[in-house]
C-alpha positions, 0 to 999 in steps of 0.5 A: 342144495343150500336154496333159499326160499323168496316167494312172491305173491300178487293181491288180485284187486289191489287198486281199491285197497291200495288208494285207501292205504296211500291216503291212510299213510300220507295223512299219517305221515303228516302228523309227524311225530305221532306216527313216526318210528321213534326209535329206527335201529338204521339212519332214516336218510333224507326222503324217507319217512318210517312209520311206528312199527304197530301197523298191524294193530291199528283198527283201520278197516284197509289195515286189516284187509291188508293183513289178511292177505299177508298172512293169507300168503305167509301161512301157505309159504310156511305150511308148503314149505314145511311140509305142514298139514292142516291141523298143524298149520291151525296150531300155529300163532303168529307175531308180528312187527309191522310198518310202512315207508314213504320214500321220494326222490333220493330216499333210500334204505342201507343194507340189513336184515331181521335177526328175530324173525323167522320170515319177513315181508314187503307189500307195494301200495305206490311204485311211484311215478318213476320216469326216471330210466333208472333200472334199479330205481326203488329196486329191493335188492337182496344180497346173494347169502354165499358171498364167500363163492366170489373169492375166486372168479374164473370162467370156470364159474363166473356165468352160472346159470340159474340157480347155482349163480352167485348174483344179487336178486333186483325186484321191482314191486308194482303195486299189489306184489308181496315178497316173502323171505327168510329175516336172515336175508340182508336186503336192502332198497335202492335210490328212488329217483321218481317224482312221486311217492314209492309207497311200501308195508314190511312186516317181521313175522315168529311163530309158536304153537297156539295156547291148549284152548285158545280160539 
């Protein structure tokens, strides 16, 4: 009872695509204000940079080849988990917001959530290169939703096992993993101690029936 859906999917040749986006967003990233978030709803901390959030409009050929897979991905989670068949899967329209970070030493992302979406996403272009033995080093970490399970703690509960155990889900992203999850589900990135570049694409993703006639 109660679960909650993450999935997670893997593109399956990501090296080609991935070092198009990495050089695509530090050259962007270079141009500072111009493809900066203008107006972050969280503190960008020191280390990070946050694009604007209209990723997936840009013309870039990577874009859209990244795009593709995510909604590749994201139909098929809606579609099984919903239990839609394929005429009903066609009715659907989605809409999106979407952005990348580039996160070096120290950089790091408060715990949130998506209120206005119904599903979000993360998309790993650069682990970094992560020496550190930091095991949650750059970790997305999502808090488990039943915080209220933890008023009493006894031996009684405390080592359930999977999936009735209330514990945060780490995830490491190597490059090419995609993570759905529900918007509702605060997350959150962890300090990212390597030397290099921790590389990432979000999306925030609703969905309505398609317009009579639209193609």
């Amino acid at each position: 009872m109660f679960a909650v859906p993450i999935v997670r999917a893997a593109h399956p040749a990501p090296a080609v695509l991935n070092g198009r986006l990495r050089s695509l967003f530090l050259e962007r990233e270079q141009e500072g204000e111009r493809y900066r978030n203008p107006q972050p709803t969280m503190t960008i901390r020191p280390g990070l940079f946050e694009s604007r959030f209209d990723l997936f409009e840009w013309p870039d050929d990577a874009i859209r080849e990244l795009r593709s897979f995510c909604w590749s991905a994201l139909f098929k989670a809606v579609s099984d988990l919903s239990g839609y068949n394929t005429h009903e899967v066609q009715q659907l329209e989605v809409r999106s917001s979407a952005w990348f970070h580039i996160t070096r030493r120290g950089g790091y992302f408060g715990q949130h959530n998506h209120p206005m979406a119904s599903w979000s996403g993360v998309y790993s272009v650069d682990a970094g290169d992560d020496h550190s033995g930091h095991p949650d080093s750059g970790a997305l970490v999502f808090a488990h939703p039943f915080g209220i399970a933890t008023a009493w703690t006894d031996l009684g509960n405390a080592n359930l096992r999977e999936p009735w155990a209330v514990r945060p889900l780490s995830l490491r992203l190597k490059p090419g993993d995609l993570v759905l999850f529900p918007s509702w589900l605060l997350h959150q990135v962890m300090p990212f101690q390597g030397d290099g570049e921790r590389i990432t694409v979000a999306f925030n993703a609703w969905f309505r029936r398609r317009a009579a006639g639209a193609v």
